[in-house]
C-alpha angles and dihedrals in degrees: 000000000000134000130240134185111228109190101249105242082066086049105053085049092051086048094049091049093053091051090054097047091045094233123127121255085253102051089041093060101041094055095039085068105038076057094054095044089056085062094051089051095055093048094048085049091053092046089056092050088050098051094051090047096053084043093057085039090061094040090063094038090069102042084061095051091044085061106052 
């Protein structure tokens, strides 16, 4: 486990969420970042996916060009 500083006006609105959503400040964090490392994932996904397509896209591009 490691330990992290949040600035405490964060903190005090985290605290207050999980308190809402009845879940303990634990609980609440933890799945607070497994959630936001879902998101990463997907835009680094999507970023991937962008960068093949603007290679092929070049690619072709240029065989094109090659052929004029």
């Amino acid at each position: 486990m490691i330990t992290i500083t949040i600035p405490k006006k964060i903190e005090k609105e985290l605290k207050t969420a999980s308190r809402h959503l009845g879940l303990s400040w634990e609980d609440f964090l933890t799945s607070a970042v497994l959630y936001y490392l879902q998101i990463l994932e997907k835009k680094i996904e999507l970023k991937k996916e962008i960068e093949t397509w603007e290679k092929t896209s070049d690619s072709d591009l240029m065989k094109f060009e090659k052929s004029i």
